[in-house]
LUMBA-110540 format. One line per 8 residues: number of its first residue (from 1); for each residue x negated, y, z of C-alpha. Coordinates in steps of 0.02 Angstrom, whole numbers, plus 50000, padded with zeros to 5 digits. Last residue first. Layout:
residues N
NUM) X/Y/Z ~ ... .
***
This chain:
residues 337
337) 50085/49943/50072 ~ 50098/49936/50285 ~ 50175/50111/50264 ~ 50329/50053/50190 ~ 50339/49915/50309 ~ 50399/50029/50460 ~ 50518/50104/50382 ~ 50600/49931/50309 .
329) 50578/49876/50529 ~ 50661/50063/50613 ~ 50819/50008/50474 ~ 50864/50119/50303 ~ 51013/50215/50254 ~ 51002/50362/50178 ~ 51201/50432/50145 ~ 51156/50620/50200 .
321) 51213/50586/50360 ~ 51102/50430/50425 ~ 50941/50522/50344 ~ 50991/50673/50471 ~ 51034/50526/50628 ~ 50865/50441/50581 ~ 50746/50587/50593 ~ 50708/50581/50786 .
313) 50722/50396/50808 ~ 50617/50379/50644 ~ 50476/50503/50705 ~ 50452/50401/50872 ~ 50447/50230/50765 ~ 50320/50295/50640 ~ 50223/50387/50806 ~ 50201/50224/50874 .
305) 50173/50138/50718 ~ 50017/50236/50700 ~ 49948/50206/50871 ~ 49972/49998/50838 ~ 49906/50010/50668 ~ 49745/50120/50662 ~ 49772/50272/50591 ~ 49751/50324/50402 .
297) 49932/50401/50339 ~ 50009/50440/50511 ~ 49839/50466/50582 ~ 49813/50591/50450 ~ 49989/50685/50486 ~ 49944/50677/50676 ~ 49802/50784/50646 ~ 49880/50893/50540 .
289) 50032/50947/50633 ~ 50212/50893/50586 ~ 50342/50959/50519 ~ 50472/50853/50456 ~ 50544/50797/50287 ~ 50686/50667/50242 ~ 50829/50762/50288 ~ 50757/50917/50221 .
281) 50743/50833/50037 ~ 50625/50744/49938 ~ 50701/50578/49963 ~ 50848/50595/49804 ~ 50978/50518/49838 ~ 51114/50381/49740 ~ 51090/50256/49872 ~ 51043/50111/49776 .
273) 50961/50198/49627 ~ 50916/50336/49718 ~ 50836/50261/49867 ~ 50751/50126/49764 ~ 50695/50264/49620 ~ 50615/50364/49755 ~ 50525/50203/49831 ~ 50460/50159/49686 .
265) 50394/50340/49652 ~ 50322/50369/49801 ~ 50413/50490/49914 ~ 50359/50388/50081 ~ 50503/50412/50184 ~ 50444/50528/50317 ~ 50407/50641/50199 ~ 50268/50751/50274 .
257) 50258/50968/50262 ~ 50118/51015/50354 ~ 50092/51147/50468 ~ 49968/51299/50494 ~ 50035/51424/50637 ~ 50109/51594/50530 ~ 50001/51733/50503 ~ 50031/51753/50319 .
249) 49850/51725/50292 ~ 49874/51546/50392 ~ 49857/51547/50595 ~ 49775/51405/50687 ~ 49830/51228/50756 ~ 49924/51191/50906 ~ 50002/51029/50970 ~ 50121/51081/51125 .
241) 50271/51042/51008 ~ 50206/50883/51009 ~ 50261/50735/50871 ~ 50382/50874/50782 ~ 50240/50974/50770 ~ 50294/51168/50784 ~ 50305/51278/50640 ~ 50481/51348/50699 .
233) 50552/51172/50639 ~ 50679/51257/50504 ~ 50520/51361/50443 ~ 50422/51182/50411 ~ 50597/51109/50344 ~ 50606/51267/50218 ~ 50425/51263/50174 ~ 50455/51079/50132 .
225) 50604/51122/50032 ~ 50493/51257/49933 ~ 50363/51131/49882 ~ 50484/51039/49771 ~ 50417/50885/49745 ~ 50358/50801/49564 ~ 50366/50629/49595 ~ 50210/50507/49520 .
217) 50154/50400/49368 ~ 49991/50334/49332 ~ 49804/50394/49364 ~ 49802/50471/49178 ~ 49952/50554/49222 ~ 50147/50552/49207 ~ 50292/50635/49315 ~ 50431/50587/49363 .
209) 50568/50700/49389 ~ 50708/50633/49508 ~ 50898/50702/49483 ~ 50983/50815/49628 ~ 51083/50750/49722 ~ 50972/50767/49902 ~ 50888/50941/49839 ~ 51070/51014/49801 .
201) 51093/51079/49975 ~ 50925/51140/50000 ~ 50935/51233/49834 ~ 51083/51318/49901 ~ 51017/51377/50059 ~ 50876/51446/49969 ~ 50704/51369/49976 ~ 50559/51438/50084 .
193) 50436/51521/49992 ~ 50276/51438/49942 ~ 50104/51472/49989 ~ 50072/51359/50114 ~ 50192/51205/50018 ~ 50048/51231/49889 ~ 49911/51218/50006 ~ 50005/51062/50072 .
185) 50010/51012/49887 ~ 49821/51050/49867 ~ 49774/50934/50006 ~ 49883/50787/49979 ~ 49808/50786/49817 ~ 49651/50755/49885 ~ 49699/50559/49918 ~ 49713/50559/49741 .
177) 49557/50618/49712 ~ 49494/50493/49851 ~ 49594/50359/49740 ~ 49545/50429/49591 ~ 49333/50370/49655 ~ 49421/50187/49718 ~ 49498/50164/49565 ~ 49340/50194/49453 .
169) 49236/50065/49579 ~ 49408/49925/49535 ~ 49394/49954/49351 ~ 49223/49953/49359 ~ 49210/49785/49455 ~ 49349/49705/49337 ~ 49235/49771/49177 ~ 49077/49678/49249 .
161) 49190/49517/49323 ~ 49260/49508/49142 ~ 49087/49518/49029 ~ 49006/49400/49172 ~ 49144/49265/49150 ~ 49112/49109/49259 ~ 48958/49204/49336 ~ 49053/49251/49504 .
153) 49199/49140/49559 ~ 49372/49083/49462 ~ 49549/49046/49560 ~ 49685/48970/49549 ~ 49634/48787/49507 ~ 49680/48800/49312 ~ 49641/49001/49323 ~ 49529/48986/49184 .
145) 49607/48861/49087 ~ 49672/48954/48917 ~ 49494/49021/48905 ~ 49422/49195/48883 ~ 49505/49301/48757 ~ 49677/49200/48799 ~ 49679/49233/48958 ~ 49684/49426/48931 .
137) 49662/49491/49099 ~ 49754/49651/49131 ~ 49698/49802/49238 ~ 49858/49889/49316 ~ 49922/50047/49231 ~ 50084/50090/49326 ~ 50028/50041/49500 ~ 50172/49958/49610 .
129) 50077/49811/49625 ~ 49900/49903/49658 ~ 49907/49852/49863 ~ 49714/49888/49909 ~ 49674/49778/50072 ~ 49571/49831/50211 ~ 49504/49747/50389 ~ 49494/49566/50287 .
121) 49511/49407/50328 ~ 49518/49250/50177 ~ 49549/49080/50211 ~ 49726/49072/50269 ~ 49844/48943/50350 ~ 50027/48972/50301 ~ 50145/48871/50426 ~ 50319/48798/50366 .
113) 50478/48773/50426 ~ 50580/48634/50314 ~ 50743/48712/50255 ~ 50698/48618/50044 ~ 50659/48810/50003 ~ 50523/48834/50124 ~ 50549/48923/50288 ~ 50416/49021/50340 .
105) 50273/49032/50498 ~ 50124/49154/50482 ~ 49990/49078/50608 ~ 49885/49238/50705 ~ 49941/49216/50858 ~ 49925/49016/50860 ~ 49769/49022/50765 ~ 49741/48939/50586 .
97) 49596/48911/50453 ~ 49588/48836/50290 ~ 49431/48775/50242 ~ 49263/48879/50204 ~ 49309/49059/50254 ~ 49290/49213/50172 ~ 49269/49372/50241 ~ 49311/49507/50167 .
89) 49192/49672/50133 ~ 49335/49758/50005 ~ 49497/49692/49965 ~ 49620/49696/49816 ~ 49759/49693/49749 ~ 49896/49658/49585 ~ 49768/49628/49474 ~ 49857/49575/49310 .
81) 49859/49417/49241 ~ 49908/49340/49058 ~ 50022/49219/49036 ~ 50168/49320/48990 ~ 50353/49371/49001 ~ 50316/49485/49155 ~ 50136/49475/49201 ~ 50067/49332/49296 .
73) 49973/49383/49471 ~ 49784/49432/49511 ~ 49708/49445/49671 ~ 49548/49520/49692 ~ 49419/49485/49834 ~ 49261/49566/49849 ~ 49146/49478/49982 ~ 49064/49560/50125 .
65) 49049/49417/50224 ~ 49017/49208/50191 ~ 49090/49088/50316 ~ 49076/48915/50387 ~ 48878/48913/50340 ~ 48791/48736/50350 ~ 48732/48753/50149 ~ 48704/48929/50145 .
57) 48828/49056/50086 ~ 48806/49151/49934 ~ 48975/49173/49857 ~ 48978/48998/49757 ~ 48898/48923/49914 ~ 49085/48964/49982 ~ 49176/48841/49890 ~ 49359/48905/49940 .
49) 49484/48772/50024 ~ 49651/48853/50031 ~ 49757/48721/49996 ~ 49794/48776/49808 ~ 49797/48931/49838 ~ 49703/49043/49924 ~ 49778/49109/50074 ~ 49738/49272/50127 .
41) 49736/49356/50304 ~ 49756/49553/50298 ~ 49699/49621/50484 ~ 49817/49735/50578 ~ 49809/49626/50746 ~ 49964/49563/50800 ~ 50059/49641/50647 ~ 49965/49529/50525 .
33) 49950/49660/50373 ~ 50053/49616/50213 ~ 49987/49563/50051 ~ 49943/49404/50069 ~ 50086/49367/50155 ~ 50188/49237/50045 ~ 50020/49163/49996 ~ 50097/48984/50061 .
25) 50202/48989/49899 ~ 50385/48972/49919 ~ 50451/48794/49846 ~ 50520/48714/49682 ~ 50402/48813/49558 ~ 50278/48885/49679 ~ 50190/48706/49707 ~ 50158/48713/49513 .
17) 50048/48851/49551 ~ 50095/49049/49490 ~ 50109/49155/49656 ~ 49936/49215/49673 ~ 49799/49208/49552 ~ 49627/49220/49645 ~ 49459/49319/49564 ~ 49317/49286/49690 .
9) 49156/49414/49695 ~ 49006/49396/49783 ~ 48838/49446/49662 ~ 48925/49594/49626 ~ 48903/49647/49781 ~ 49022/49800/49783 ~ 48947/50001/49857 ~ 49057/50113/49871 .
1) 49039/50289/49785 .
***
């Protein structure tokens, strides 16, 4: 279980300021690593000046650490928020900092180029926008006001912050069950048998099946197609062939079956709704060895991107063929989320 102060604690609604009506908000990438370093840097609207003696900091203090940050956005149709993200540990700056390397430049609506500062730097960020049951505020069972300047700090709304904490705490502990279900479908894909030639050939048309759960919707995969691409690849790791591993009960070398397109289910509906294909197919699976599978999913940026842009040079011709289309840059991004 980790461990959040709640004692400092910032709530932030992104994306809904009068300033956002005519122009682009300046928290256009608060959701997107910095790709010069890998850190998230958040700017908190309006003008990103944050009253850090609210989160603990002493009166000459430019900073305050280890501060949960949540960001919030309007839902659809209403004025309530939902949390969209989040980030553990930040830190959180007085005024409105900038760096040459670090500045995130944009071009505003009226053609003027623009500069978002930020206030907020953090090491991790937790994307929930494309979570099916995201935690809603109720504005109305609080006060109509409350996010007046964009943001609220700890002790404006105990009851809230309380069931916002375990909301975020009760994430975290799926998320590492989630993050086991990697596990048991690569000791599914272990135990499967390789798919037919026919089922290969109909995996790319064939219709998605989402399904539902308590921890919100995913794609059911067919764990024979990976065993076919793993068998297809010799059981070698298409990073190294030298990489070895050990022997499985059927005595072949352990593998793992990745999509290389991320077969989440927004991006399953984007590539078959635009494209008309379904991701979990061969084209879209290689075999790759464990160790370079977790640094794939958990590495550090600038080593993981390397291998992202290796595996997409050797997998790009099969997508290409099949009809999925998609640049080195959109791959790229969908494992910054």
């Amino acid at each position: 279980m980790r461990i959040i102060d709640p004692n400092k604690f910032i709530v932030i609604d992104l994306y809904a300021g009068s300033y956002n009506i005519d122009n682009i908000g300046h928290e256009l990438f608060n959701l997107e690593r910095n790709p010069i370093d890998g850190n998230y840097y958040g700017y908190c609207p309006p003008r990103d000046g944050i009253v850090i003696k609210k989160l603990g900091a002493k009166k000459n203090d430019k900073y305050v650490d280890n501060v949960l940050v949540v960001y919030v956005s309007k839902k659809e149709n209403s004025s309530n928020r939902e949390i969209i993200a989040f980030c553990l540990n930040a830190r959180v700056y007085k005024t409105g900092q900038s760096g040459k390397i670090l500045n995130r430049y944009f071009t505003d609506k009226d053609g003027q180029k623009k500069v978002s500062t930020y206030s907020i730097k953090s090491d991790n960020l937790f994307n929930l926008k494309g979570r099916y049951n995201k935690f809603e505020i109720k504005i109305y069972d609080y006060s109509k006001m409350m996010f007046r300047k964009q943001r609220f700090y700890v002790g404006k709304y105990p009851d809230l912050e309380k069931n916002i904490i375990e909301y975020i705490e009760n994430y975290l502990e799926n998320k590492d069950l989630l993050d086991n279900d990697d596990n048991l479908e690569q000791e599914e894909i272990q135990n499967s048998d390789a798919a037919s030639s026919k089922e290969i050939q109909d995996a790319i048309n064939k219709s998605l099946s989402i399904v539902n759960s308590s921890q919100g919707k995913s794609i059911a995969k067919n764990s024979r197609i990976s065993k076919a691409a793993l068998k297809e690849a010799n059981y070698t790791c298409i990073i190294d062939i030298a990489h070895k591993t050990f022997k499985t009960k059927r005595q072949i070398p352990y593998m793992e079956g990745h999509h290389l397109i991320p077969c989440t289910v927004d991006n399953s509906e984007f590539f078959y709704n635009n494209f008309g294909k379904n991701i979990d197919c061969m084209e879209n699976i290689i075999c790759i060895c464990p160790n370079c599978h977790r640094e794939v999913h958990y590495g550090e940026w600038e080593s993981k991107s390397r291998k992202i842009k290796m595996l997409y040079k050797k997998q790009n011709d099969k997508l290409e063929k099949v009809g999925i289309l998609l640049t080195e840059n959109e791959l790229l991004n969908l494992y910054k989320r």
